[in-house]
C-alpha positions in Angstrom: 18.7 -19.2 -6.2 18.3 -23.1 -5.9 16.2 -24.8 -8.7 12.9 -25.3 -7.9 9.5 -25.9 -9.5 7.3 -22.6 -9.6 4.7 -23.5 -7.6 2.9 -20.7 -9.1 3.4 -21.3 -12.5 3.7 -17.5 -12.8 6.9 -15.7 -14.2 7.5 -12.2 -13.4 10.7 -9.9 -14.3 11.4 -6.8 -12.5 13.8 -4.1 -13.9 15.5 -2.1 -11.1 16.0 -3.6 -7.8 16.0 -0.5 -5.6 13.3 0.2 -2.9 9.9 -0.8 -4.5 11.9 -3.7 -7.0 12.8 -5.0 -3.6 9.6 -5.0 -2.3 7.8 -6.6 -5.3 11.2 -9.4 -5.3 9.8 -10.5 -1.7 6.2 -10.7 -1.7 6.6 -12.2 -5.5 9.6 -15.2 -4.1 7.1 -15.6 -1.0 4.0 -17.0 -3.4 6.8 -19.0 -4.8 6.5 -16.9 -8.4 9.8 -17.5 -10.6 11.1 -14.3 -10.3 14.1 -12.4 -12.2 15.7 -9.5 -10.9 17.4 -7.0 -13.5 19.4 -4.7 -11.3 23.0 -2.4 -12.9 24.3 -1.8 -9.6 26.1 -4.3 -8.5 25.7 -4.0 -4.8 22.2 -4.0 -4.5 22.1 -6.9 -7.1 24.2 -9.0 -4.4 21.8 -7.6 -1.7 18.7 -9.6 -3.7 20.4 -12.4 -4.1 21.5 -13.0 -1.0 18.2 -12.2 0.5 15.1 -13.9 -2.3 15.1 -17.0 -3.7 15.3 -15.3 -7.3 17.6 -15.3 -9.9 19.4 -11.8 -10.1 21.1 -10.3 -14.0 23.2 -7.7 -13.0 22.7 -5.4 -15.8 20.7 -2.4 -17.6 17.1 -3.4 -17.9 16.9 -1.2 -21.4 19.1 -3.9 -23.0 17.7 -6.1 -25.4 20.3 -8.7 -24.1 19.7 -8.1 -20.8 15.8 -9.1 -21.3 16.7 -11.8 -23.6 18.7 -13.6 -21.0 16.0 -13.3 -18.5 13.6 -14.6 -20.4 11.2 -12.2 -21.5 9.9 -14.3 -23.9 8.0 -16.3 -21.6 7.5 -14.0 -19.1 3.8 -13.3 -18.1 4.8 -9.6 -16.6 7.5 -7.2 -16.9 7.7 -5.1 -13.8 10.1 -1.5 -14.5 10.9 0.4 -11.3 14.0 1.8 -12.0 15.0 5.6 -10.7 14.9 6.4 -14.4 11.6 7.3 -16.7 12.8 6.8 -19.4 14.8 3.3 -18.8 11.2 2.0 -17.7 9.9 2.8 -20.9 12.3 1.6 -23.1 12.4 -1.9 -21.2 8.6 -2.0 -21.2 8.7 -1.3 -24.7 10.9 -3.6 -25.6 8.8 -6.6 -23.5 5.7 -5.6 -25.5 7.7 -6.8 -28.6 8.3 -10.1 -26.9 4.8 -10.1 -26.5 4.9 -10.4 -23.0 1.2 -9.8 -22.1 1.5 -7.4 -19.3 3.7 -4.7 -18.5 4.1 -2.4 -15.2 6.0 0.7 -15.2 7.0 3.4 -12.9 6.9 6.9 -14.8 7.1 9.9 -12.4 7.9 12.9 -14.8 4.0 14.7 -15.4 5.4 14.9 -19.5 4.5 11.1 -19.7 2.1 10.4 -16.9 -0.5 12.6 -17.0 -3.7 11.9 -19.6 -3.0 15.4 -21.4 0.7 13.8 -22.3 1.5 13.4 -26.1 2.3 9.8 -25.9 0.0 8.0 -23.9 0.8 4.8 -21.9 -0.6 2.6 -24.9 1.8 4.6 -27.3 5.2 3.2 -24.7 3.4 -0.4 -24.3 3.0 -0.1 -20.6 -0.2 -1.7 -19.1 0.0 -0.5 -15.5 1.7 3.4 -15.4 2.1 4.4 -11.7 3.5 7.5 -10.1 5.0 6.8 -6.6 4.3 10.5 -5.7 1.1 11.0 -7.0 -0.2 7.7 -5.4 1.2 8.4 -2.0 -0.4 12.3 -2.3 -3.8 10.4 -2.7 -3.5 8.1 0.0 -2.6 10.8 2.6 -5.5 13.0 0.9 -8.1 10.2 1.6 -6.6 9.9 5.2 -7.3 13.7 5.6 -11.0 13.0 5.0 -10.8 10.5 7.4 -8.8 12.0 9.9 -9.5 9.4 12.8 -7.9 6.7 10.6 -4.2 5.8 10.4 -4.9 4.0 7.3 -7.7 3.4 5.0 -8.2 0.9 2.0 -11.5 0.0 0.0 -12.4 -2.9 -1.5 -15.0 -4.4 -4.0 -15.7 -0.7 -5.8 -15.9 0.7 -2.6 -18.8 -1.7 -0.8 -16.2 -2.4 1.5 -13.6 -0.2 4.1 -10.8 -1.0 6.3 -9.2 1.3 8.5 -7.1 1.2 11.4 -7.5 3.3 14.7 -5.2 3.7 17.7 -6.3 2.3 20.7 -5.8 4.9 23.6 -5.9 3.8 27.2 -9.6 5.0 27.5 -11.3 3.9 25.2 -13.9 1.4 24.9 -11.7 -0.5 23.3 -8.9 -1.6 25.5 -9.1 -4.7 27.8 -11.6 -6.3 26.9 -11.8 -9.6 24.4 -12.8 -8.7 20.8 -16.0 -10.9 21.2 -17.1 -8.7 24.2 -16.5 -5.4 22.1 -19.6 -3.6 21.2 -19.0 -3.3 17.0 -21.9 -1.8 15.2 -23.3 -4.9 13.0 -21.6 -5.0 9.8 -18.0 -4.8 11.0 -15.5 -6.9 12.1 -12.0 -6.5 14.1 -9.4 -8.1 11.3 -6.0 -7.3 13.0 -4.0 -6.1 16.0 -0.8 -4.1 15.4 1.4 -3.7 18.6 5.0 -2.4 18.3 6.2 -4.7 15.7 4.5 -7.6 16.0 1.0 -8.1 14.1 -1.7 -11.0 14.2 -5.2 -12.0 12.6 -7.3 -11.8 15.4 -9.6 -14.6 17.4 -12.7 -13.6 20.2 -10.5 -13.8 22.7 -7.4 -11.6 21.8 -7.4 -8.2 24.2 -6.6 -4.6 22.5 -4.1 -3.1 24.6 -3.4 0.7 24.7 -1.5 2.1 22.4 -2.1 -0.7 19.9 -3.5 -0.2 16.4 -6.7 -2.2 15.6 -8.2 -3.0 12.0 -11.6 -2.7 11.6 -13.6 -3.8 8.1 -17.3 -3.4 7.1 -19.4 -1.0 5.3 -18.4 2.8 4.5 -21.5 4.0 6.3 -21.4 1.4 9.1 -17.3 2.5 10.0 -18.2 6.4 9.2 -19.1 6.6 12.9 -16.7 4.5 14.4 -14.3 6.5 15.6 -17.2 8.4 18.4 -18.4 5.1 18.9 -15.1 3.2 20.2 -13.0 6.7 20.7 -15.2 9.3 21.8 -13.9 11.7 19.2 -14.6 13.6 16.2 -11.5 15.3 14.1 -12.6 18.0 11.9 -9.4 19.3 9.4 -9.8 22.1 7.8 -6.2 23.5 7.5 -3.8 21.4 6.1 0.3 22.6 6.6 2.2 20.5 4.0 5.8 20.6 4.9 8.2 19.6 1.4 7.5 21.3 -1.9 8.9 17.8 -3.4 6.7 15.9 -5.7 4.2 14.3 -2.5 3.7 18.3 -1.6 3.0 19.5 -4.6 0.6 16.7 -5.7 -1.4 16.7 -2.2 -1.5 20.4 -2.6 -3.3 19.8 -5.9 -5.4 17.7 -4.7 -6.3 19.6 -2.0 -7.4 22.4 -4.4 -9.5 20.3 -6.4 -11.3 18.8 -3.6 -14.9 19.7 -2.8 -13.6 20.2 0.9 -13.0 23.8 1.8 -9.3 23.0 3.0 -7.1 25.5 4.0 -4.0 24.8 2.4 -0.3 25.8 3.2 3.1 24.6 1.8 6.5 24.8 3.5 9.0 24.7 1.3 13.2 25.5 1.8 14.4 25.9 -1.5 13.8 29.1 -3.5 13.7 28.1 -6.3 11.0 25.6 -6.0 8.7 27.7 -4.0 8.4 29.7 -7.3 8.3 27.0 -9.3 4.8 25.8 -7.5 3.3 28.9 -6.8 3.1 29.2 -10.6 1.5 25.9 -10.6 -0.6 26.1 -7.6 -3.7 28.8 -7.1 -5.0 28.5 -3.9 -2.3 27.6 -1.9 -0.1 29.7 0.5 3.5 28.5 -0.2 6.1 29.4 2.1 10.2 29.7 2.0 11.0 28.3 5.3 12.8 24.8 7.2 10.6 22.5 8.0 13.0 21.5 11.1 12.7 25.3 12.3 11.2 25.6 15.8 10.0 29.2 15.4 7.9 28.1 13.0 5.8 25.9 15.0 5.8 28.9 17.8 4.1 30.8 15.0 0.4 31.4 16.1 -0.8 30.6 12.8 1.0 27.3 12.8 -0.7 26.4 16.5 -4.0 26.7 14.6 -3.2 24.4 11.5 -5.5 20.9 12.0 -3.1 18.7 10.4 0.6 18.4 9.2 1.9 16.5 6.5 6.0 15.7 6.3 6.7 14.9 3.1 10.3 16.6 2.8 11.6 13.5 1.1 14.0 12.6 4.0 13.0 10.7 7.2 15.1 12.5 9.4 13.1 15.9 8.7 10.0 14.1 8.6 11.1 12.9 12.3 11.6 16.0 13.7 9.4 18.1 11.9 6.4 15.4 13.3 7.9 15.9 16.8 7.7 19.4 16.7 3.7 19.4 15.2 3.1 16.7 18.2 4.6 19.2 20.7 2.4 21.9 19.2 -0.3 19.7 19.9 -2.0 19.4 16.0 -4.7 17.3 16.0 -3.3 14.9 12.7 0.6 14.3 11.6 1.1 12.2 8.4 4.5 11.7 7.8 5.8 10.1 4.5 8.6 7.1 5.1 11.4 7.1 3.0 13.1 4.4 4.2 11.1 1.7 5.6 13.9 0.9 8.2 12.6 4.0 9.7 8.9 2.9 10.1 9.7 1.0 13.9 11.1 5.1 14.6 8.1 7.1 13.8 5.7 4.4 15.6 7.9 4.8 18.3 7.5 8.1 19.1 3.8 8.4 18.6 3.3 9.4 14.8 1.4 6.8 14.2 -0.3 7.9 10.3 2.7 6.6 7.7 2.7 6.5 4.0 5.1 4.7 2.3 5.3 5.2 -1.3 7.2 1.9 -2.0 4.8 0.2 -0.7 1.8 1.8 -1.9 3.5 1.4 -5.6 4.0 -2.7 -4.8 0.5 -2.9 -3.8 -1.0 -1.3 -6.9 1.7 -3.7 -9.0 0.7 -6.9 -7.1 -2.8 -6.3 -7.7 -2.2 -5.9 -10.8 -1.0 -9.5 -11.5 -4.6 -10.4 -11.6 -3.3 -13.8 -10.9 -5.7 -16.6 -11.2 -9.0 -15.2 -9.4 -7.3 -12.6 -7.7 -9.0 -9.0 -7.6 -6.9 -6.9 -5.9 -4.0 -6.9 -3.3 -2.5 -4.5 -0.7 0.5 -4.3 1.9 -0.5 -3.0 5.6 1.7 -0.2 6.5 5.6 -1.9 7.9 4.8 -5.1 5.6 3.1 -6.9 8.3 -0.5 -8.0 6.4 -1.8 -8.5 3.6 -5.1 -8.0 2.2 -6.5 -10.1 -1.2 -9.8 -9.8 -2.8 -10.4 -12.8 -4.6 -13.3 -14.6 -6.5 -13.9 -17.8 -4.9 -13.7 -20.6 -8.0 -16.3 -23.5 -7.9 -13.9 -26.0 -7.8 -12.3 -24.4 -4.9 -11.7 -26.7 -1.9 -13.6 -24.3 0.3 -16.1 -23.8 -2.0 -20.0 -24.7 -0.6 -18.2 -25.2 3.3 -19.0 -23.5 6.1 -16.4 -21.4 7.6 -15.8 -23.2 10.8 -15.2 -26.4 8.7 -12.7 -24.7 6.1 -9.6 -25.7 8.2 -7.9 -21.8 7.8 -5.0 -21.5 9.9 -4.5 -19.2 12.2 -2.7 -16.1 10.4 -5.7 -16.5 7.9 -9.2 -14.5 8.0 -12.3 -13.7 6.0 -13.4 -10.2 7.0 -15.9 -9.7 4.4 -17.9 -11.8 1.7 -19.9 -9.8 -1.3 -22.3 -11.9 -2.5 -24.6 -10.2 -5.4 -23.9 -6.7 -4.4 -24.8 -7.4 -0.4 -21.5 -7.3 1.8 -21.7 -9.8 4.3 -19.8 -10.7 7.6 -18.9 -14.2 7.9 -19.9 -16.5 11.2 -18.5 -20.2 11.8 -21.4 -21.1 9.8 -21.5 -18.7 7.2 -21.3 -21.2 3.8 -18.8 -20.1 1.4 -20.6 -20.2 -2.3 -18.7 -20.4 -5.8 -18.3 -16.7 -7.3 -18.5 -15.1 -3.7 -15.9 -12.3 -3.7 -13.7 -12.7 -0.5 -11.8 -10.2 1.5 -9.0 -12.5 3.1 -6.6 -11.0 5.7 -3.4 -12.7 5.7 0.2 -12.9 7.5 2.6 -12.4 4.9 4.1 -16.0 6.1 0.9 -17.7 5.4 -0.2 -15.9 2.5 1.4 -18.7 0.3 -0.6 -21.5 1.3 -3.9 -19.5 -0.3 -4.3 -21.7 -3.2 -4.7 -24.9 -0.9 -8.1 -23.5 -0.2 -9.0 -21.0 -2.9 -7.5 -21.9 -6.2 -9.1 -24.2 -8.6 -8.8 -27.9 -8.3 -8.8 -27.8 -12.1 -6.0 -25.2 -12.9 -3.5 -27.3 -14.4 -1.3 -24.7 -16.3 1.8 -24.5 -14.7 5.1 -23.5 -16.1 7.9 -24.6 -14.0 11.0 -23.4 -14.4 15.0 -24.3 -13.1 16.1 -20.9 -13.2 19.8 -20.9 -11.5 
């Protein structure tokens, strides 16, 4: 990593540079953070370093040493994301007695994550405790509420939705210039996804079939969306979750606690585990059986599931076992992405509703850097968006302009202002007012030149650093 000034003046380390350490190294090198990268395998230490513009210790991240050498005495945030529990405690441990003032920490085993555990997350000096598994399990549950979505987020406490819909090739949708679309009031068309490419709309960008739009606005206001724009209601009911891994057995839990009446059925291979969760589970049917297995999408019971969920824990089985529910014509497939390398594979063949836990586990991170007047942040399924929820400062350059006269570039949108509990839509002429909360959609590319219109003109505290 060249010396440079960080830009930033934030300075995060991250302990384990595997799929979600990766993640976290880009978006963090991209808003020009001074970033340190503790990784023991040496391969995938080269792989970071050849890729981000961060300095890379190729070592444990429970050593002492390790943490000293990377600086973890100034650091504003430890991130640990290892494979191991217990190596993400001990390092986050060890930052809290370098006083580092934030700590982020990936625990999966229930022992230490769960609020009955005997040490609680205070106890291990971890700020920010997430479970990949568990996150993702809630993300596809919240999609099966919503079945017409491909992906939903909230913002501001929940004033505010976003979700994305396919576009098929007869709907209202298609064709026709976003300014011509007939969108209830209160919502707003924030992005076009088609095949890999993905952009922040204008009026006169066209839907195309087959593409997936973003739409943001009010709960109520998007609730009806989907019969408005694709003349169709999906009711689920029963639920087939194929994997008794972690995601299966979490959704399955979930499932059981919700107020829905769901249906629920698990497909799980191994033996062993079916027991396992049928001592754990109560009202769900768990059965010993391939996922992959065409008789068991002939199965007449199987025809009449609502939705599918292939969270085996390997893309390839997710793959075919989505195929197979599409051929069987089930109304919802959610397939969990193991590798993101895969995502282009599963859009390409029509399964369009992804969860990635990776990046659901960097979104919950970087929102948790609370960096300057940032709220919240999240990653847009394949890494193509992102979406911040910021506080707008009073010294802001924007602040007391009207849209139209903020100079944004194009990769760069407000889809939603709150402004003292009312969610507003922004015009050209809208006025942007000191401690409005903004929703900004942003290209990943672009997303670093946000503080030369939102951060404060009077934020002088900067700590550069020449780290290599």
């Amino acid at each position: 990593m060249a010396g440079r000034e960080g830009a930033a003046g934030v300075y995060m380390i991250i302990i384990g540079g595997g799929g979600v350490g990766t993640e976290l190294a880009r978006s963090f090198s991209e808003k020009n953070f001074d970033v340190v990268v503790i990784e023991k395998d040496l391969e995938q230490a080269r792989r970071i370093d050849d890729l981000f513009d961060v300095m890379v210790i190729e070592d444990s991240g429970a050593s002492a040493a390790a943490l000293k050498r990377a600086g973890v005495k100034s650091a504003d945030m430890v991130i640990a994301v290892t494979e191991s529990d217990e190596i993400n405690i001990i390092a986050s441990m060890l930052a809290k007695r370098y006083g580092v003032p934030l700590t982020a920490a990936r625990v999966r085993s229930a022992d230490y994550a769960l609020d009955s555990a005997a040490l609680t997350r205070e106890h291990f000096g971890i700020d920010l405790m997430i479970s990949p598994e568990r996150s993702a399990a809630y993300e596809i549950s919240r999609l099966l509420h919503f079945p017409e979505a491909c992906e939903i987020e909230y913002f501001s406490k929940g004033r505010v939705m976003m979700l994305s819909l396919v576009a098929g090739p007869e709907t209202d949708i298609v064709g026709k210039p976003l300014h011509k679309l007939a969108l209830p009031p209160g919502c707003i068309a924030v992005g076009i996804g088609e095949g890999e490419n993905f952009i922040i709309p204008g009026g006169e960008d066209i839907v195309k079939p087959g593409s997936r739009i973003y739409l943001l606005g009010r709960p109520r206001t998007l609730k009806d969306i989907s019969r408005l724009l694709l003349h169709e209601q999906i009711r689920i009911n029963r639920v087939t979750i194929l994997g008794g891994g972690r995601i299966g057995f979490e959704l399955a839990r979930f499932l059981e606690e919700s107020r829905s009446p769901f249906q629920v059925k698990l497909v799980e291979r191994d033996e062993v585990r079916c027991e396992q969760i049928s001592r754990e589970l109560s009202h769900t049917l768990i059965l010993q059986d391939d996922a992959t297995d065409f008789d068991l999408f002939r199965q007449e019971e199987m025809e009449q599931t609502d939705a599918v969920i292939a969270a085996s824990g390997d893309d390839r089985t997710n793959i075919i076992a989505g195929v197979l529910a599409r051929q069987s014509g089930i109304k919802k497939i959610i397939c969990e992405v193991v590798d993101p390398q895969f995502a282009p594979v599963y859009s390409t063949l029509g399964l369009e509703s992804m969860i990635n836990p990776r990046l659901i586990t960097a979104s919950q991170i970087l929102r948790f850097t609370r960096h300057e007047d940032l709220v919240s942040l999240s990653i847009l399924n394949e890494e193509r968006a992102e979406v911040l929820e910021l506080v707008l400062p009073d010294t802001a350059p924007v602040a007391r302009k009207i849209v139209a006269e903020a100079g944004f570039p194009r990769g760069m949108l407000i889809g939603a202002i709150i402004r003292r509990q009312e969610v507003l839509i922004p015009r050209g002429q809208t006025k942007l007012l000191p401690g409005d909360l903004l929703i900004i959609f942003t290209l990943p590319e672009i997303s670093g030149k946000l503080g030369r219109f939102f951060a404060a003109r009077e934020n002088t505290n900067h700590r550069g650093r020449n780290r290599k």
